[in-house]
C-alpha positions in Angstrom: -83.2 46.8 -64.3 -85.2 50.0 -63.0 -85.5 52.2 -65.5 -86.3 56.0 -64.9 -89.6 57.5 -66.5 -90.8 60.6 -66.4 -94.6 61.3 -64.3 -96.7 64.1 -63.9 -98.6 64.8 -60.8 -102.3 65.2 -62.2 -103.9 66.1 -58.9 -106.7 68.7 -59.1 -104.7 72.2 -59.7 -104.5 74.8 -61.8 -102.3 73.9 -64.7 -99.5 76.6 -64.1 -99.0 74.9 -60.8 -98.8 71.3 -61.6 -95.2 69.7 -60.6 -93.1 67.3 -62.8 -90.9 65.2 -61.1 -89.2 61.3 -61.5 -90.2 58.3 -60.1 -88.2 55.1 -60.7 -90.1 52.2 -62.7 -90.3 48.6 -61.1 -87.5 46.2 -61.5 -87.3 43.1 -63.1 -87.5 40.5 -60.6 -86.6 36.5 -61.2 -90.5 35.6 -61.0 -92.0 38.1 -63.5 -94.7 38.1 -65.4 -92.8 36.0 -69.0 -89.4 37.5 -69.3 -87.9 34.5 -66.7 -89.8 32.1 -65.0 -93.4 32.4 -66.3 -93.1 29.1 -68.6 -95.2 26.5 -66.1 -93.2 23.8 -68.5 -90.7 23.6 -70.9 -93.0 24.0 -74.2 -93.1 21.3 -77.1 -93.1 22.4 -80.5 -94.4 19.1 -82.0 -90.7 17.6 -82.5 -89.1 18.8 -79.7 -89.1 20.7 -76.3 -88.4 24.5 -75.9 -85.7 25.1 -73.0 -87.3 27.1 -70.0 -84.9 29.6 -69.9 -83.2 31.4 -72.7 -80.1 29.8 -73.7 -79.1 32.9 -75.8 -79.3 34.9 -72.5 -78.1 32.6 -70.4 -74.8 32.5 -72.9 -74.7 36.4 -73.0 -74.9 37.1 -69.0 -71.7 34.7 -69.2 -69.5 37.3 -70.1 -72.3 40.3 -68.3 -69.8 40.5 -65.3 -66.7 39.9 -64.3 -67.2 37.8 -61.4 -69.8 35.5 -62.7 -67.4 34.2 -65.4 -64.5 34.0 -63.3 -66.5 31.8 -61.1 -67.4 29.5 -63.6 -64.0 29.8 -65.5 -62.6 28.6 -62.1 -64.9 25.6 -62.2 -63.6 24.8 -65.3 -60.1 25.0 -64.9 -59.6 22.5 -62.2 -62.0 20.2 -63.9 -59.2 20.3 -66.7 -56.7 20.0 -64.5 -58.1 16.7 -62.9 -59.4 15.3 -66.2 -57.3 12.4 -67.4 -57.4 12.5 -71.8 -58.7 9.6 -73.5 -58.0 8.3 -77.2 -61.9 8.6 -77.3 -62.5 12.0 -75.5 -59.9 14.9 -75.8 -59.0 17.5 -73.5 -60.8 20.4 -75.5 -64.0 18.5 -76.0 -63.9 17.4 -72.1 -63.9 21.3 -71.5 -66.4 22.1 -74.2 -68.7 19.5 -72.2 -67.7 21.2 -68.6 -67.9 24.6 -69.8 -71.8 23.9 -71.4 -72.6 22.1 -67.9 -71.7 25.2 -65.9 -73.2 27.6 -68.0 -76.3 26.0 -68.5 -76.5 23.0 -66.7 -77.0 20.8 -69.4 -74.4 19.5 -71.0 -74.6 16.6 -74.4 -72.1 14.4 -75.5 -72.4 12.4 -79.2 -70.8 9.5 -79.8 -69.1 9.1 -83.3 -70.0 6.1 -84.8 -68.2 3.5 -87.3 -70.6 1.5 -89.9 -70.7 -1.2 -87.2 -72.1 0.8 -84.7 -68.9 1.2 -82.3 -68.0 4.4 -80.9 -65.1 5.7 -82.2 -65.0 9.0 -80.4 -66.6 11.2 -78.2 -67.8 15.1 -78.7 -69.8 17.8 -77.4 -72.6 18.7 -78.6 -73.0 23.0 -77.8 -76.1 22.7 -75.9 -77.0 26.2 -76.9 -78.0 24.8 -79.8 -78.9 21.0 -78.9 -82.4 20.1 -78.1 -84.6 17.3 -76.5 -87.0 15.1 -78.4 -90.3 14.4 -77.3 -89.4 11.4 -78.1 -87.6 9.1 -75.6 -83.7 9.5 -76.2 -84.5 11.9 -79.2 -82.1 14.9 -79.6 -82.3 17.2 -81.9 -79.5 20.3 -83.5 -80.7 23.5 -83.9 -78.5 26.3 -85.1 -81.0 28.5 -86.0 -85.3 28.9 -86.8 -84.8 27.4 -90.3 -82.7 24.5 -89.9 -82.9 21.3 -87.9 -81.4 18.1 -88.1 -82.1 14.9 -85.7 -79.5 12.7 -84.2 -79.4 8.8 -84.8 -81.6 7.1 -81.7 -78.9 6.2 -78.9 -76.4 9.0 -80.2 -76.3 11.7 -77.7 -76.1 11.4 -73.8 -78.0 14.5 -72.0 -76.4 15.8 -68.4 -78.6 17.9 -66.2 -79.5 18.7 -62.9 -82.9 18.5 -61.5 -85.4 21.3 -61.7 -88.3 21.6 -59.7 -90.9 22.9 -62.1 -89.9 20.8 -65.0 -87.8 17.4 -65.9 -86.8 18.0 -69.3 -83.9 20.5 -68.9 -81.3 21.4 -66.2 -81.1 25.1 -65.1 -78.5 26.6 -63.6 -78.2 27.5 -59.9 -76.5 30.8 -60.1 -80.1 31.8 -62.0 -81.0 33.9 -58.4 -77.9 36.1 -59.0 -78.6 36.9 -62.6 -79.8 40.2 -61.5 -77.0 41.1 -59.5 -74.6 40.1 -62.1 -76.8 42.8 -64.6 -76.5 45.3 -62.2 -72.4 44.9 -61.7 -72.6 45.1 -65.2 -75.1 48.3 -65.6 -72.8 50.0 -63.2 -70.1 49.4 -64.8 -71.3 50.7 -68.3 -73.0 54.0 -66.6 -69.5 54.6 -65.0 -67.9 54.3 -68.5 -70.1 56.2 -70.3 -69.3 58.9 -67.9 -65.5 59.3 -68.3 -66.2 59.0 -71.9 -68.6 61.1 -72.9 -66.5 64.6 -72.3 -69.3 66.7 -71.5 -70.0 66.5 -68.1 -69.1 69.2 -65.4 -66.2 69.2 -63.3 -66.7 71.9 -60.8 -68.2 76.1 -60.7 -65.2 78.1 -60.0 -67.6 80.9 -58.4 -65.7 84.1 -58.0 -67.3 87.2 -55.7 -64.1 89.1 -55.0 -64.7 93.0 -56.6 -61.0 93.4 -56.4 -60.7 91.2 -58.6 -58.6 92.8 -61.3 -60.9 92.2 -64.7 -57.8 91.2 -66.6 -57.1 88.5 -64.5 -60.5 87.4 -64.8 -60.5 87.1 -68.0 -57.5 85.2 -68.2 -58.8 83.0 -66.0 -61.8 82.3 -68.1 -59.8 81.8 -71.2 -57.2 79.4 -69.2 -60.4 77.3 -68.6 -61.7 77.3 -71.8 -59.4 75.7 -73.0 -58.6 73.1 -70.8 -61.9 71.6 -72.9 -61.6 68.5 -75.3 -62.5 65.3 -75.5 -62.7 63.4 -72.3 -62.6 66.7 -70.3 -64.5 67.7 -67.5 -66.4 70.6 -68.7 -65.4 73.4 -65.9 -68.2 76.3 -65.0 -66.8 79.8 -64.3 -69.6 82.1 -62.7 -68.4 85.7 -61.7 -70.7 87.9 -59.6 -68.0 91.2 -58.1 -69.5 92.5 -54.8 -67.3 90.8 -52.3 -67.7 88.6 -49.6 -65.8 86.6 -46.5 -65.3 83.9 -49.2 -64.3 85.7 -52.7 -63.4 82.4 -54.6 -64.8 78.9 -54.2 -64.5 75.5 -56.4 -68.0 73.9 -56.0 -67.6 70.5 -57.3 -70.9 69.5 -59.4 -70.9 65.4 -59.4 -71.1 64.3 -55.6 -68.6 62.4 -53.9 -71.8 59.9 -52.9 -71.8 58.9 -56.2 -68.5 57.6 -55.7 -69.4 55.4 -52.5 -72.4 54.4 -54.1 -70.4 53.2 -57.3 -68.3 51.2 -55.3 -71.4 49.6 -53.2 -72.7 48.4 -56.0 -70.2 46.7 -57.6 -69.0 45.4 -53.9 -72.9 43.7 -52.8 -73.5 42.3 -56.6 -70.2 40.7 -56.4 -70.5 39.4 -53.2 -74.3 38.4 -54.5 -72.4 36.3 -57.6 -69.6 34.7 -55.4 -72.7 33.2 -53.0 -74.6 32.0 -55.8 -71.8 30.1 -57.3 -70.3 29.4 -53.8 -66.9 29.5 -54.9 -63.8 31.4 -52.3 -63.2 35.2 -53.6 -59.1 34.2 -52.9 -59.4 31.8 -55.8 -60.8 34.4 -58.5 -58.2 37.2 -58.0 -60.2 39.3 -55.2 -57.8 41.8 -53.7 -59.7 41.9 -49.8 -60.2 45.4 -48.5 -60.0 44.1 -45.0 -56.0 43.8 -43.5 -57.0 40.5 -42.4 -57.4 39.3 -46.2 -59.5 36.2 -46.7 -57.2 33.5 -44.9 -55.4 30.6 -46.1 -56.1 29.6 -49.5 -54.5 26.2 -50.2 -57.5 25.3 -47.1 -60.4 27.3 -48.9 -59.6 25.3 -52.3 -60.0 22.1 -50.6 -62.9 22.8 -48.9 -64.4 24.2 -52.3 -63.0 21.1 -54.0 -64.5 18.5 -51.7 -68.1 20.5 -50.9 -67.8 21.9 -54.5 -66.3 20.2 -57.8 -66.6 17.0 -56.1 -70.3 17.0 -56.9 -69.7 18.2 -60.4 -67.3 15.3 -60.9 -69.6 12.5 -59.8 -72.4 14.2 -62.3 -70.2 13.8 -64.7 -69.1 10.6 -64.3 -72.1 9.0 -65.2 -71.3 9.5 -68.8 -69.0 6.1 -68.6 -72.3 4.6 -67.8 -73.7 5.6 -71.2 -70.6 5.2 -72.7 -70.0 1.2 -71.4 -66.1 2.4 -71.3 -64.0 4.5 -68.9 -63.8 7.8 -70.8 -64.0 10.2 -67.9 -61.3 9.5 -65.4 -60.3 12.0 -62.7 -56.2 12.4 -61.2 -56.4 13.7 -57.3 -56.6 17.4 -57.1 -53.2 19.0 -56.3 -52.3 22.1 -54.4 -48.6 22.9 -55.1 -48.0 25.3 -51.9 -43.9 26.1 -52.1 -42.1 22.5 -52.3 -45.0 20.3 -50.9 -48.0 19.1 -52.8 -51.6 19.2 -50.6 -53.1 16.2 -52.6 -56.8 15.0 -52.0 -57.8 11.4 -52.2 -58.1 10.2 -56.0 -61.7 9.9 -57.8 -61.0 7.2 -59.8 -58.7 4.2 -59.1 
């Protein structure tokens, strides 16, 4: 995010006539220097591979802005509302696995063992923590610097998506919206801070009028004094007596662009998020500002289901390969619109 730093203009003048003034700083963009995108691989630490991107941030701008985790919440829930439980696989570990493969787009699963090498169940395995060997099939847990602990060869099953720059981990695709989602979420907190800081002014009540009784004035300025408190607007009276066509005026102090501005933001990062994760605002809870609204939305669900989820199901599936059983198994996904059920064409038969 820009931040704002005070310059000074050092041009050749005499030093009672230099000017101060603000400049904004540069922004962070997606290909920086080594805060995103500078790692030319993922880096090996002699047991196992670094992830690209940090999965710390990655699980912090989950919950940065509204709209971002709504998205991938929305992704998640008809995943679990298609996903068919298994002995081996239950429904909260099936949404642990989902949840990790939006997020970060890796997702791990661990087979549970018995003492003759049988699976007995399946889990996640957070991949916020879960790393890859150098070795083939090697997986390592890492909760924190100081401890690690390796998984038995064959154990855990790795789910990713395919990067360009490297092949060891997935990364997400909403990763060119990251910035818009930080800046929903900077407006947001500047807007808060505002209304809750008390201190800032509300408007000059500026007051020219010589007839003016002086009494009157002066209940005036106590009646505004004390309208102050916490989570006030702190209100300005100026009186200057010598008349003119317009004795009394409220001059509000914060601009009514703000306002507009406010709202622009938070209206072209969310539409910035929605694109990235290319999911329809009508299912997220968008109220439109157009009178047209956003059209049907039994139609944009399938369309998002089919050009969408449909993808993340297949990648998914391919954990039964692993596996050598059946644990992931889809039902059609359903649309109840009034007494009629829009059903698409099952996954799995």
């Amino acid at each position: 995010m820009a931040k704002y730093k005070k310059a000074q203009t050092m041009a050749a003048k005499p030093k009672e006539q230099r000017i101060e003034h603000f400049t904004f700083g540069e922004p962070m963009p997606v290909l920086s220097q080594r805060e995103i995108f500078d790692y030319l691989e993922s880096m090996s630490n002699g047991k196992y591979y670094e992830p690209p991107l940090s999965l710390t941030g990655l699980s912090r701008i989950y919950r940065a802005s509204v709209h971002h985790s709504s998205a991938i919440q929305v992704k998640r829930n008809i995943l679990k509302s298609c996903f068919i439980p298994h002995p081996k696989l239950s429904l909260y570990e099936f949404s642990a696995i989902a949840l990790d493969y939006l997020i970060f787009d890796n997702a791990y699963i661990q087979a549970i063992k018995n003492r003759l090498g049988a699976a007995i169940s399946y889990q996640s395995s957070p991949a916020k923590f879960t790393r890859v060997g150098i070795k083939q099939n090697q997986y390592w847990w890492v909760p924190n610097y100081h401890e690690e602990m390796e998984y038995p060869a064959g154990a855990v099953f790795h789910i990713k998506d395919p990067d360009p720059s490297q092949e060891i981990y997935g990364v997400p695709d909403y990763v060119a919206s990251m910035n818009s989602s930080l800046l929903n979420e900077s407006a947001t907190l500047f807007r808060r801070r505002y209304y809750e800081n008390g201190s800032h002014a509300g408007f000059i009540m500026y007051l020219t009028d010589s007839t003016v009784n002086e009494g009157d004035v002066g209940k005036l300025r106590e009646s505004l004094r004390n309208s102050k408190g916490p989570g006030n607007f702190r209100n300005l009276f100026l009186h200057a007596p010598g008349g003119s066509k317009d004795g009394v005026k409220l001059i509000p102090v914060a601009e009514v662009a703000a306002n507009d501005e406010f709202l622009n933001i938070k209206n072209v990062s969310r539409d910035d998020q929605l694109a990235a994760h290319r999911v329809p605002p009508q299912l997220m809870g968008i109220v439109p500002n157009n009178t047209g609204g956003f059209g049907d939305a039994g139609k944009a669900a399938q369309v998002f289901d089919a050009n969408e989820m449909e993808c993340i199901r297949q990648s998914l599936l391919a954990i039964n390969d692993w596996a050598g059983e059946e644990i992931i198994r889809f039902k059609p996904y359903q649309l109840a619109i009034g007494n009629e059920t829009s059903t698409r064409a099952p996954l799995v038969k």
